[in-house]
C-alpha positions as CSV (number, residue, x, y, z in Angstrom):
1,X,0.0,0.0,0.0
2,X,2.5,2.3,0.8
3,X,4.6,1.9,-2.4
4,X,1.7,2.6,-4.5
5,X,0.6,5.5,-2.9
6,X,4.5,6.9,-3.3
7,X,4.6,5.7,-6.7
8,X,1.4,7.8,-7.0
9,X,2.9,10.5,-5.3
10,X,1.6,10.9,-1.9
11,X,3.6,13.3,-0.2
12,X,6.1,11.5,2.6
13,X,4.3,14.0,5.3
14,X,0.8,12.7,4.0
15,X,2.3,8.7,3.9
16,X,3.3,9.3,7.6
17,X,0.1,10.2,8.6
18,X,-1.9,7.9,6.8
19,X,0.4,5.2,8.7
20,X,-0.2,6.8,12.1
21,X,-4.1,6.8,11.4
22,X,-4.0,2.9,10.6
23,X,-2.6,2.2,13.5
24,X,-4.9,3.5,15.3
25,X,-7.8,1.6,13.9
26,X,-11.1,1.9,12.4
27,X,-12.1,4.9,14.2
28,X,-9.7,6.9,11.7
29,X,-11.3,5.3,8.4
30,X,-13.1,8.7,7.7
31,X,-10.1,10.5,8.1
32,X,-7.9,8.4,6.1
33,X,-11.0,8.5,3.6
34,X,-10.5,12.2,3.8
35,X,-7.1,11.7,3.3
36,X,-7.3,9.7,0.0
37,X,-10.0,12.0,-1.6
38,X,-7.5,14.9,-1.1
39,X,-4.8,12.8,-2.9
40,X,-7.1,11.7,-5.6
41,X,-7.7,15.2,-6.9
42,X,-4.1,16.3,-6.3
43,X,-3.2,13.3,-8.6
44,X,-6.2,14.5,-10.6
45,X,-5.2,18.0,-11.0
46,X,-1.2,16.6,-12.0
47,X,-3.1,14.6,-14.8
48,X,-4.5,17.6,-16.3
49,X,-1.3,19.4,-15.9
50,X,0.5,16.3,-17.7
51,X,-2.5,16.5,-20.5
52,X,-1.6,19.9,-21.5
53,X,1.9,19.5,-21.6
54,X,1.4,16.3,-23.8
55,X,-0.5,18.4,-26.3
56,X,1.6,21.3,-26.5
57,X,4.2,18.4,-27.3
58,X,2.2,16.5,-29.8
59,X,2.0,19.7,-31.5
60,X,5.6,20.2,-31.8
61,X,6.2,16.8,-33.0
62,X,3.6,17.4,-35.7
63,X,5.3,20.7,-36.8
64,X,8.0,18.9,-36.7
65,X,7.1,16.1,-38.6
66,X,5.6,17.9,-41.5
67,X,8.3,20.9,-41.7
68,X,11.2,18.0,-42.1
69,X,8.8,16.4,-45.2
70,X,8.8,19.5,-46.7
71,X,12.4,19.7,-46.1
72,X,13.0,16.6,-47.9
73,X,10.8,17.3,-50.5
74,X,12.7,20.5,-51.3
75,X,15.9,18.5,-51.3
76,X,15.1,15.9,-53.6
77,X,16.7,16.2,-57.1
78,X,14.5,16.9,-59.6
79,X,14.5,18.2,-63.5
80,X,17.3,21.2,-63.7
81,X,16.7,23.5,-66.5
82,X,20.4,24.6,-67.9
């Protein structure tokens, strides 16, 4: 549990006290519910972050892409009028 909720990245402050709540039983399932909600939306909001970044890169590749065929197409030989 507590390698996926690093690997998710759970802050080491929030890992600590989610491990001092289980200790202490089931009374502390609401707030270690709390706890996880909280983390789900900062994982949520890091998604969206990632998203946008992925399409602003996407978009460079696809310049890119179609500015190096262009390229190419320019440099092939072709018919040379003397």
């Amino acid at each position: 549990m507590i390698c996926c909720l690093k690997n998710t990245g759970m802050s080491l402050q929030d890992l600590s006290r989610f491990m001092a709540l289980a200790r202490e039983g089931d009374q502390t399932l609401r707030e270690r519910c709390e706890l996880h909600k909280k983390h789900r939306d900062t994982v949520i909001a890091r998604m969206e972050e990632m998203q946008k970044h992925l399409e602003k890169v996407t978009w460079k590749v696809n310049y890119y892409t179609e500015k190096l065929a262009e390229y190419e197409q320019d440099s092939l030989p072709g018919p040379r009028s003397w």
